[in-house]
MARVEX-460784 format. One line per field, with one value per atom (N, C-alpha, C): x, y, z; chain; residue in three letters; atom name; residue number from 1. Coordinates in pm, 1 decimal. Example, Ala and Ser with C-alpha at 12.3 -4.5 7.8 and 13.67 -1.06 7.14 Angstrom:
xx <- 1319.0  1230.0  1320.0  1285.0  1367.0  1290.0
yy <- -569.0  -450.0  -330.0  -225.0  -106.0  3.0
zz <- 780.0  780.0  780.0  708.0  714.0  787.0
chain <- A  A  A  A  A  A
res <- ALA  ALA  ALA  SER  SER  SER
atom <- N  CA  C  N  CA  C
n <- 1  1  1  2  2  2
// end
This chain:
xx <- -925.9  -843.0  -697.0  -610.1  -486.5  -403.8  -296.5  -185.3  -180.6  -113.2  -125.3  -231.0  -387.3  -499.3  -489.7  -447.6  -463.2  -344.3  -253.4  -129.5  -154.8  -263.0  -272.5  -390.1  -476.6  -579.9  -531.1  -417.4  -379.4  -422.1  -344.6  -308.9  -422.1  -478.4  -607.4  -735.4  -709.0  -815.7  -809.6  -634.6  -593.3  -593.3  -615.1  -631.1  -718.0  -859.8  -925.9  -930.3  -887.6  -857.5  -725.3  -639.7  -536.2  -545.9  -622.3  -675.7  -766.7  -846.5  -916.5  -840.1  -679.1  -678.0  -561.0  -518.6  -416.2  -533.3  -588.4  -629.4  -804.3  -894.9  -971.3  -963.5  -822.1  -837.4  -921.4  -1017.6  -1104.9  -1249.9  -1258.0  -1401.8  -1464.0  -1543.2  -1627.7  -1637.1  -1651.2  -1664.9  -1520.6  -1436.9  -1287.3  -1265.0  -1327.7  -1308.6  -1386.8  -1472.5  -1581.4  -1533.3  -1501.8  -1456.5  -1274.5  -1171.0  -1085.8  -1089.6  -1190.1  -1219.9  -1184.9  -1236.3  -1202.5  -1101.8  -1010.0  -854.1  -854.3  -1032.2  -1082.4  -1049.5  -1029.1  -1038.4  -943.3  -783.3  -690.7  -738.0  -849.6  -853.2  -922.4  -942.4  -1000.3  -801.0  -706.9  -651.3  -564.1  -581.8  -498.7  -632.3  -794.5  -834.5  -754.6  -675.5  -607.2  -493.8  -430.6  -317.3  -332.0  -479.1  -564.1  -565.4  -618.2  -630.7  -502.3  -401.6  -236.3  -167.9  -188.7  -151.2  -195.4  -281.7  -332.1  -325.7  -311.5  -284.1  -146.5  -33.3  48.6  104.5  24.5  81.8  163.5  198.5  360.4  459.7  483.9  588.7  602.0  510.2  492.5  537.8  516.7  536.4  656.7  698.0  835.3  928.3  907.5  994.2  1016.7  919.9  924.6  955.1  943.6  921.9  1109.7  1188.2  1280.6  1361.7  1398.1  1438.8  1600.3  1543.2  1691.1  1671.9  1769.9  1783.9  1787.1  1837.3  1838.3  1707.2  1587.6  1457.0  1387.0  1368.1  1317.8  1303.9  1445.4  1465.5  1386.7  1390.8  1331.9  1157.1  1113.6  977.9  975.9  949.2  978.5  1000.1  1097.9  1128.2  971.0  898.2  812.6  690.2  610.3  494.6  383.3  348.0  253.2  335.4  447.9  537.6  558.2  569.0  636.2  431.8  346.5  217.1  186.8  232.4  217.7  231.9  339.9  469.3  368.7  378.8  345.8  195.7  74.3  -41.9  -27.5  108.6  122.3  163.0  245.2  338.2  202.3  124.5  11.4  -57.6  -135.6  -215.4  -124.2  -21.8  49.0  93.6  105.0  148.5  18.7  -69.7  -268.8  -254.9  -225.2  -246.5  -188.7  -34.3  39.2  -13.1  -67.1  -116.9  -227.1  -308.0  -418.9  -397.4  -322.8  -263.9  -212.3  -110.6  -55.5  -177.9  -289.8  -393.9  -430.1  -512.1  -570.9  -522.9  -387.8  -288.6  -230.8  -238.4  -271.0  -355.3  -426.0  -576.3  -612.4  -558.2  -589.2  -506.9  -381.2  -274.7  -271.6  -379.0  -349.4  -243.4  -215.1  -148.9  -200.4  -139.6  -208.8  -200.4  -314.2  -315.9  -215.5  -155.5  -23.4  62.9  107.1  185.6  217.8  73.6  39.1  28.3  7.6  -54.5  56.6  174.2  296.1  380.8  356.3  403.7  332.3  156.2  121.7  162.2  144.5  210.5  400.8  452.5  589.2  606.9  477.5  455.2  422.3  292.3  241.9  393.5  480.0  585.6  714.3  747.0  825.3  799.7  732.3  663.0  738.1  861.0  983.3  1008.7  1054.9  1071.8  966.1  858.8  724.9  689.0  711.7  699.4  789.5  908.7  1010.5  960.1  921.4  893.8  793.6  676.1  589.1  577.7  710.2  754.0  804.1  877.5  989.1  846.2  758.0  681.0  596.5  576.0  480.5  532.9  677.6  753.5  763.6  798.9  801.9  645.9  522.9  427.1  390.9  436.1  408.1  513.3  642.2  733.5  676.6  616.6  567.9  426.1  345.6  222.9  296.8  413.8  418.8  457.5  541.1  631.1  574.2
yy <- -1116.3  -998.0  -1042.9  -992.1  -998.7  -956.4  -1007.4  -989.5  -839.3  -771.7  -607.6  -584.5  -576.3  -535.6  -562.5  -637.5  -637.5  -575.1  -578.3  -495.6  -352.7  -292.4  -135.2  -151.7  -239.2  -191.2  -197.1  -281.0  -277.5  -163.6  -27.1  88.1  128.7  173.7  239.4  230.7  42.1  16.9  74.9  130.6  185.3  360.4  366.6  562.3  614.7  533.4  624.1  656.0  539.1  575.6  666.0  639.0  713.6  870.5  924.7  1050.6  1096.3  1028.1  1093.0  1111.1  1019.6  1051.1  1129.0  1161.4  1277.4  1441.1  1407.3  1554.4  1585.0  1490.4  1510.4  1470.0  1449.8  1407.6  1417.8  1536.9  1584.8  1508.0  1489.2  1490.3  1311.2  1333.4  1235.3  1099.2  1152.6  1017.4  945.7  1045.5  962.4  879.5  930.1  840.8  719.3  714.2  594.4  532.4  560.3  497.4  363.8  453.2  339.3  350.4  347.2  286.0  129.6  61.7  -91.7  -143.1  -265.0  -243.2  -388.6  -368.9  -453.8  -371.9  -257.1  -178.6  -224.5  -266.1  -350.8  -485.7  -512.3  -632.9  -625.7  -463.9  -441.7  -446.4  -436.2  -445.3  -592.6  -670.1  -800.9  -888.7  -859.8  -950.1  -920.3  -847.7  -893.2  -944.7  -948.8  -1053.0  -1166.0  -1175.5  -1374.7  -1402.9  -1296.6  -1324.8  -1368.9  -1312.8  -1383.8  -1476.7  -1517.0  -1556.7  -1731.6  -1753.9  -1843.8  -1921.7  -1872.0  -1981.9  -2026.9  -1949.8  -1977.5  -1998.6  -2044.9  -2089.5  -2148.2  -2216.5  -2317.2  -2334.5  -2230.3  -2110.1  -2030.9  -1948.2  -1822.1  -1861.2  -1982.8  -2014.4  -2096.8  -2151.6  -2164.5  -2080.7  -1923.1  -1830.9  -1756.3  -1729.6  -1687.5  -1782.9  -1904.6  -1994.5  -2034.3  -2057.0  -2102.7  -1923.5  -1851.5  -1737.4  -1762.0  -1735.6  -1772.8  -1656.1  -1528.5  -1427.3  -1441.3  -1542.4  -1626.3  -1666.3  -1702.5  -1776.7  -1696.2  -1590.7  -1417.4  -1361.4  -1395.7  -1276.0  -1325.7  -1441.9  -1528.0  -1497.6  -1558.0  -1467.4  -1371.9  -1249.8  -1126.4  -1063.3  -1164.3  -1090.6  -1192.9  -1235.9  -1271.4  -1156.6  -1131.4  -1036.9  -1068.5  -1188.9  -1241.4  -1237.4  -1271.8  -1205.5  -1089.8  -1016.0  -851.9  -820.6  -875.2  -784.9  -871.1  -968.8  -1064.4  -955.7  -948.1  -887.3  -737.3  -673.5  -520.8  -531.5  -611.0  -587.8  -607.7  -703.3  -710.6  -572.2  -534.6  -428.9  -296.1  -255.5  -195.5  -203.8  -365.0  -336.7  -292.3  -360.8  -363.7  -195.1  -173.7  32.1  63.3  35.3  109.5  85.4  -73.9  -124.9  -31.3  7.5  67.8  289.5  314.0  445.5  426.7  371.6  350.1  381.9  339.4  276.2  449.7  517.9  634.4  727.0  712.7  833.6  843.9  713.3  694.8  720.2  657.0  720.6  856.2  941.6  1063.1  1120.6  1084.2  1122.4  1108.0  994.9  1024.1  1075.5  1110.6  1113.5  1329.0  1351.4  1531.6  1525.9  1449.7  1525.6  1602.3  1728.0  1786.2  1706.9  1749.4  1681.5  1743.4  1866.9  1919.4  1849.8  1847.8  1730.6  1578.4  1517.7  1379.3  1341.4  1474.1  1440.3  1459.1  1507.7  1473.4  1364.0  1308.4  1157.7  1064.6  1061.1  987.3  996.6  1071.4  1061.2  1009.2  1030.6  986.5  794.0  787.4  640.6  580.1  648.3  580.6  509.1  594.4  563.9  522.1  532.6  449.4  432.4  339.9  349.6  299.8  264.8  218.4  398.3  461.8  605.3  691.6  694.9  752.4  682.9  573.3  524.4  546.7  529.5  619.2  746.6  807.4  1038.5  966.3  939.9  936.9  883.7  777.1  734.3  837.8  886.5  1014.0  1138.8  1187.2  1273.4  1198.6  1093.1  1006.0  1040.1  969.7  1021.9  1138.9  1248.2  1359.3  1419.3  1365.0  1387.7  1376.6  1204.5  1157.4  1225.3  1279.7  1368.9  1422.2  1521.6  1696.9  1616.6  1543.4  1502.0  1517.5  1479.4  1384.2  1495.0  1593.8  1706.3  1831.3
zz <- -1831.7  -1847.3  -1857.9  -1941.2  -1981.0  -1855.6  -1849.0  -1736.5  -1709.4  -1866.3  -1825.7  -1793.0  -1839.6  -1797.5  -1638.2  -1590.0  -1463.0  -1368.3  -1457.8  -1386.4  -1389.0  -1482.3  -1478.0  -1433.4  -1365.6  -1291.2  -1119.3  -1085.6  -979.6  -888.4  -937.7  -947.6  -917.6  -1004.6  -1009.6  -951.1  -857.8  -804.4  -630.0  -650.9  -473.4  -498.3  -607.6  -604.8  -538.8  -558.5  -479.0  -354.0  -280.8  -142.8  -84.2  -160.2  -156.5  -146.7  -310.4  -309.0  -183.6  -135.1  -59.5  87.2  75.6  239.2  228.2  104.3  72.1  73.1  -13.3  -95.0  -21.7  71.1  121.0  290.0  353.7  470.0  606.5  620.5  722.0  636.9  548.0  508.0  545.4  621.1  713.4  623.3  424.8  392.3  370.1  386.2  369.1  503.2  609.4  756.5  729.1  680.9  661.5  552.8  414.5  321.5  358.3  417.4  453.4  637.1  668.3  842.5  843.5  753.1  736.1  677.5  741.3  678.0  554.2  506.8  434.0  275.3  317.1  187.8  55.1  154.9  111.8  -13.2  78.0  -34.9  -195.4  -180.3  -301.8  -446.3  -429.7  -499.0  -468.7  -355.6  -290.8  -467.4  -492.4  -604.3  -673.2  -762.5  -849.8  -826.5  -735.4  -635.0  -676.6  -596.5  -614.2  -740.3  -846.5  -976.6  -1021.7  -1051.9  -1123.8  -1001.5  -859.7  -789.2  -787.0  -813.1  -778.0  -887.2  -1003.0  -1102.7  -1125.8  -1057.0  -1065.8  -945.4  -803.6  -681.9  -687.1  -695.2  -678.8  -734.2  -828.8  -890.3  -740.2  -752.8  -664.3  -498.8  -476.5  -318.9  -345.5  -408.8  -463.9  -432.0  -499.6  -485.4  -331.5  -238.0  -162.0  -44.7  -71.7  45.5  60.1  -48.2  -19.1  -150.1  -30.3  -101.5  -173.8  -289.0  -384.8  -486.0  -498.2  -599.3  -789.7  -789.8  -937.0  -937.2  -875.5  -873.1  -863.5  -802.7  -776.2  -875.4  -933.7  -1097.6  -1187.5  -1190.7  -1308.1  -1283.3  -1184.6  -1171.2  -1180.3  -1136.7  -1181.4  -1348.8  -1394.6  -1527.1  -1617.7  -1605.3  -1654.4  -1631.1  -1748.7  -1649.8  -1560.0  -1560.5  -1475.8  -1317.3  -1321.0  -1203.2  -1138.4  -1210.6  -1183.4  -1119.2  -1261.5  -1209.4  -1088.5  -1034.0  -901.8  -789.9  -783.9  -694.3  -658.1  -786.2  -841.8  -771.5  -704.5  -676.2  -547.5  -491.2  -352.9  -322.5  -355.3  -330.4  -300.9  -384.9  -404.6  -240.4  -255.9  -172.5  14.2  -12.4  127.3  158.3  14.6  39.3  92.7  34.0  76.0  252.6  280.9  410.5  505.1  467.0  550.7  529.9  410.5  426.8  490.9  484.4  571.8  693.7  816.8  897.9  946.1  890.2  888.3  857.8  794.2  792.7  923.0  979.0  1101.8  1217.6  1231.4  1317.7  1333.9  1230.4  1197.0  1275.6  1256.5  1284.7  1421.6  1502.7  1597.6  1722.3  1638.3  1731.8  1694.4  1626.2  1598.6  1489.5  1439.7  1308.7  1175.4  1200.7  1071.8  941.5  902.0  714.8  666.5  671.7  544.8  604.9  730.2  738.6  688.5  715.8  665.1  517.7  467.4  320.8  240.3  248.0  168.3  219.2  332.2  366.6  286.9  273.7  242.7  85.7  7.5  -139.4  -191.3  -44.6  -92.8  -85.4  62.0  32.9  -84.4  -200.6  -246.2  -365.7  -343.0  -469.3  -421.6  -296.1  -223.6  -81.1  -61.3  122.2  183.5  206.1  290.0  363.0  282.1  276.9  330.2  285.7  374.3  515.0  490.1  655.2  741.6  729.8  799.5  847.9  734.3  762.1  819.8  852.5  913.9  1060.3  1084.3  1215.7  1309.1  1180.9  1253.7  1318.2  1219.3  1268.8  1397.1  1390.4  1469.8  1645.2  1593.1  1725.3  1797.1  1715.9  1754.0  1798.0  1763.9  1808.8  1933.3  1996.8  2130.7  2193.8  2176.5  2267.8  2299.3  2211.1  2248.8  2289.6  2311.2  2380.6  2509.1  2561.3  2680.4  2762.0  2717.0  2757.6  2820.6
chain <- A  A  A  A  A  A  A  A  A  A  A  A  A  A  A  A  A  A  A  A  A  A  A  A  A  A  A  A  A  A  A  A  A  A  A  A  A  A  A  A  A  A  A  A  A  A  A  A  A  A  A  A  A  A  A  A  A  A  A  A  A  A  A  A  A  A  A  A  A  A  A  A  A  A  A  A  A  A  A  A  A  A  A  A  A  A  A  A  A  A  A  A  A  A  A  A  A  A  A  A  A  A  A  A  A  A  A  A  A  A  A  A  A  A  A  A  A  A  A  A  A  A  A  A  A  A  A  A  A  A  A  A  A  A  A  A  A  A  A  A  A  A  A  A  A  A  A  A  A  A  A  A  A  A  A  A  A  A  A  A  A  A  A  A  A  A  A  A  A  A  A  A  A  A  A  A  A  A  A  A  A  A  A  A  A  A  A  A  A  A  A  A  A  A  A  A  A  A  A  A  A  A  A  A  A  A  A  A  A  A  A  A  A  A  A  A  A  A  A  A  A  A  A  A  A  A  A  A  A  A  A  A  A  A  A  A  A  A  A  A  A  A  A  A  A  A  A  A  A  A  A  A  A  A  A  A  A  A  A  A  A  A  A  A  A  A  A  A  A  A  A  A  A  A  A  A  A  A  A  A  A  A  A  A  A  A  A  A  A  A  A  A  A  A  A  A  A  A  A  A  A  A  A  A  A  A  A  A  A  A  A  A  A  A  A  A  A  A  A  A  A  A  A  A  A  A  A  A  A  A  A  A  A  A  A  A  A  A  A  A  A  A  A  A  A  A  A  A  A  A  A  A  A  A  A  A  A  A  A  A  A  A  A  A  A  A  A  A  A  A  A  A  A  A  A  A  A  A  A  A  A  A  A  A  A  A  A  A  A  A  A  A  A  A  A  A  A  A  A  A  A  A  A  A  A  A  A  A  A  A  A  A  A  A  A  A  A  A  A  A  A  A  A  A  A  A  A  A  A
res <- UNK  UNK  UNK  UNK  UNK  UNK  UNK  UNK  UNK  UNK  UNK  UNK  UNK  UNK  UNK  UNK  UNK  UNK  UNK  UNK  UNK  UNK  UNK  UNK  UNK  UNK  UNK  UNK  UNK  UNK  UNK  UNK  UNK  UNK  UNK  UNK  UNK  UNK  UNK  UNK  UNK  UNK  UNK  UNK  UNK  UNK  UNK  UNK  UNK  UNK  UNK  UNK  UNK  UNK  UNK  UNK  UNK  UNK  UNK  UNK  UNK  UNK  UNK  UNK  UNK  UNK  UNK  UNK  UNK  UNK  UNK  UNK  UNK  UNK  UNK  UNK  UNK  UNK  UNK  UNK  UNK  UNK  UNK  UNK  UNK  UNK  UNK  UNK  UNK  UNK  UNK  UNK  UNK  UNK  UNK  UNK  UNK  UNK  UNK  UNK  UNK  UNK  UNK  UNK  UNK  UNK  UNK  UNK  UNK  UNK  UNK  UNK  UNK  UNK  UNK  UNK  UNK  UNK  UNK  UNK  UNK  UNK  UNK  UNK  UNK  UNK  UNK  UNK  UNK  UNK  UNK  UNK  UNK  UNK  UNK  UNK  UNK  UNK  UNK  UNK  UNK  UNK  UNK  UNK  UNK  UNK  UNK  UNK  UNK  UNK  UNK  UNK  UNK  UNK  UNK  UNK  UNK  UNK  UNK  UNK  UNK  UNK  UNK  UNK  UNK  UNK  UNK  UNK  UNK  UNK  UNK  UNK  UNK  UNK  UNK  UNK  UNK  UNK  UNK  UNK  UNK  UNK  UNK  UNK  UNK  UNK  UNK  UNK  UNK  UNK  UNK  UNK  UNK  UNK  UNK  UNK  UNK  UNK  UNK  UNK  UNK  UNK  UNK  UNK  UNK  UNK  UNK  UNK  UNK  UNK  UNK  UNK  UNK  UNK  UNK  UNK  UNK  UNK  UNK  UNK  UNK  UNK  UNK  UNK  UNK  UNK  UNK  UNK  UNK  UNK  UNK  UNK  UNK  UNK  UNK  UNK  UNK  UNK  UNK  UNK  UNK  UNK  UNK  UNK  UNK  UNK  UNK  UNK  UNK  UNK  UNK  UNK  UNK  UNK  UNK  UNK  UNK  UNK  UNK  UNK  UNK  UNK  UNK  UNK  UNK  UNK  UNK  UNK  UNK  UNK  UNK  UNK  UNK  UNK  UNK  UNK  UNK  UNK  UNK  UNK  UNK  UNK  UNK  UNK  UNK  UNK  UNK  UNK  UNK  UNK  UNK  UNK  UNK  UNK  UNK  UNK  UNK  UNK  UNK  UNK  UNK  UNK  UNK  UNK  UNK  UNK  UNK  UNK  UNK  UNK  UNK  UNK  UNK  UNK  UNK  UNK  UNK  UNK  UNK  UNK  UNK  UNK  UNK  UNK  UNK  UNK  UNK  UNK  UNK  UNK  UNK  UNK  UNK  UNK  UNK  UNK  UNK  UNK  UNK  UNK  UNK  UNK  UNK  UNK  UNK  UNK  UNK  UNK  UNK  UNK  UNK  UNK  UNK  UNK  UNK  UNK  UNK  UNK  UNK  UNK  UNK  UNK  UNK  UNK  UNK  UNK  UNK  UNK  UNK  UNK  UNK  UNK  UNK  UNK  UNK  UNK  UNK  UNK  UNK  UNK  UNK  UNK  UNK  UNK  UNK  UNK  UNK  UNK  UNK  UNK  UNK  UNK  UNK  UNK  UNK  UNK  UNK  UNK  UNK  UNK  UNK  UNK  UNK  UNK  UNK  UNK  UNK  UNK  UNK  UNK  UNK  UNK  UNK  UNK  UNK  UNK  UNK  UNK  UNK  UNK  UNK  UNK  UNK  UNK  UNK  UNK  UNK  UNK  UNK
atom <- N  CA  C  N  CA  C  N  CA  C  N  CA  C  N  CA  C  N  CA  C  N  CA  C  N  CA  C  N  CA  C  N  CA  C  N  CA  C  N  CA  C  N  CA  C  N  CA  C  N  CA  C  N  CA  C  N  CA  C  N  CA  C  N  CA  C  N  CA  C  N  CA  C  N  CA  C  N  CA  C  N  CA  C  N  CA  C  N  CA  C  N  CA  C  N  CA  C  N  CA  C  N  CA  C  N  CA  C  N  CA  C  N  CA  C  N  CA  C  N  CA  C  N  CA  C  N  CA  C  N  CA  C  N  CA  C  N  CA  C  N  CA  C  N  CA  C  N  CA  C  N  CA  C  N  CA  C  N  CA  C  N  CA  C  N  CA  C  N  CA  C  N  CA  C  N  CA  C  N  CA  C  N  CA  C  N  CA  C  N  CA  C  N  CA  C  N  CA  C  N  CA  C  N  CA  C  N  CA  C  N  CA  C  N  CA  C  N  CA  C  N  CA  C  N  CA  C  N  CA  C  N  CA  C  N  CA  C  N  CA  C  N  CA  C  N  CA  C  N  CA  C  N  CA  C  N  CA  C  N  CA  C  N  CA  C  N  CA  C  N  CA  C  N  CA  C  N  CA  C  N  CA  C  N  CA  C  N  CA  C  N  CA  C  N  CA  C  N  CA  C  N  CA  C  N  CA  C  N  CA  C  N  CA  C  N  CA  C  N  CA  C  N  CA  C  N  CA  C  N  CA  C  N  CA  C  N  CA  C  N  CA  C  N  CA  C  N  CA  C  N  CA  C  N  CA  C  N  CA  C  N  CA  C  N  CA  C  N  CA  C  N  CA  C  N  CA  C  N  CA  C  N  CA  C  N  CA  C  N  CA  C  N  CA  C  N  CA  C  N  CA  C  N  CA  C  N  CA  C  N  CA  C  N  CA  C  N  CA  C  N  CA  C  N  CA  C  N  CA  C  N  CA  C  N  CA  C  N  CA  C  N  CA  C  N  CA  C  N  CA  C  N  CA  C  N  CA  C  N  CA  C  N  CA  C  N  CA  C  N  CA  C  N  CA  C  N  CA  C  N  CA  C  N  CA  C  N  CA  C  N  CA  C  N  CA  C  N  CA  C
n <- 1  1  1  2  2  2  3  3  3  4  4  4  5  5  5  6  6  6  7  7  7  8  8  8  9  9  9  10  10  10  11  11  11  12  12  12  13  13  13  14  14  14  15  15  15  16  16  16  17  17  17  18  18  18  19  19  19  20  20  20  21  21  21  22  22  22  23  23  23  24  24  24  25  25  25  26  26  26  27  27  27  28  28  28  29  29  29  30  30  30  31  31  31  32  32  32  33  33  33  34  34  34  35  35  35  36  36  36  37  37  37  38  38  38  39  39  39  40  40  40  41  41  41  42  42  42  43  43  43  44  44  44  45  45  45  46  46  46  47  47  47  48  48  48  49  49  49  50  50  50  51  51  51  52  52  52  53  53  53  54  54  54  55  55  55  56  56  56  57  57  57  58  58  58  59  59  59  60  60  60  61  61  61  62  62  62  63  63  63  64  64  64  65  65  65  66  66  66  67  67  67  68  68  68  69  69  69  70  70  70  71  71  71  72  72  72  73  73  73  74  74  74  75  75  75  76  76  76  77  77  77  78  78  78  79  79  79  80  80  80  81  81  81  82  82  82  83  83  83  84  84  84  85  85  85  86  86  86  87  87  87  88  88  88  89  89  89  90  90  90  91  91  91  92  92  92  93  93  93  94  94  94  95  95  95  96  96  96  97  97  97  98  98  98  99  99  99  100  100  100  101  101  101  102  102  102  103  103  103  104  104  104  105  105  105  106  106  106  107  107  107  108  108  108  109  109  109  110  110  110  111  111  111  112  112  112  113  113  113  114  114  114  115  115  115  116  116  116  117  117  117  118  118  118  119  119  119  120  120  120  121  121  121  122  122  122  123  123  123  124  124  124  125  125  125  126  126  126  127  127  127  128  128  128  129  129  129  130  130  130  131  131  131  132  132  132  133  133  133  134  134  134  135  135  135  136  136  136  137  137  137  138  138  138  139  139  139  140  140  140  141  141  141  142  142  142  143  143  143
// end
């Protein structure tokens, strides 16, 4: 499979879990489907796939962090779709993480389920709203 082929399957291989813990969050097979934080590694194969042939580029860049050496990977596409499948699976890892915790801490799904969609497109930002609600959850538990 071609670099893009694998850069637009990234995506698509973390929707389904995504959808189900946005738009089906109570339903028993969405608890069973990402219960395992194995689910992640269904989009980390195409990681391994562009990662590994180009290890020592790739551990190059991260190992000794230099912005000029970053860019240059990156502006290549076997780079960007590198980066672009980490980025993916580590967003899944961290919604995952926020469903369950959700879940067991009483947070409503209308609550959770527009956090979890602001993650899927910037999860720096959704994890924040979701800390912030997280918090305010264990207050009013404790109070």
């Amino acid at each position: 499979m071609t670099t893009v082929g694998l850069f637009t399957w990234t995506f698509y291989l973390a929707v389904p879990f995504w959808a189900l813990m946005i738009l089906a969050p109570t339903w028993s097979v969405t608890r069973r489907a990402v219960a395992s934080p194995w689910v992640t590694l269904i989009p980390l194969v195409v990681y391994f796939a562009l990662a590994i042939p180009r290890f020592g580029e790739l551990w190059t860049v991260v190992s000794t962090p230099n912005l000029a050496a970053l860019q240059a990977f990156l502006g290549q596409p076997y780079g960007a779709a590198t980066i672009w499948a980490h980025l993916i699976a580590f967003d899944l890892f961290i919604g995952r993480w926020m469903y369950l915790e959700a879940r067991a801490r009483g947070i409503h799904p209308l609550i959770v389920s527009p956090i979890l969609f602001l993650t899927i497109f910037l999860s720096p930002l959704g994890l924040v709203a979701f800390l912030v609600v997280r918090s305010l959850r264990i207050r009013s538990a404790h109070e």
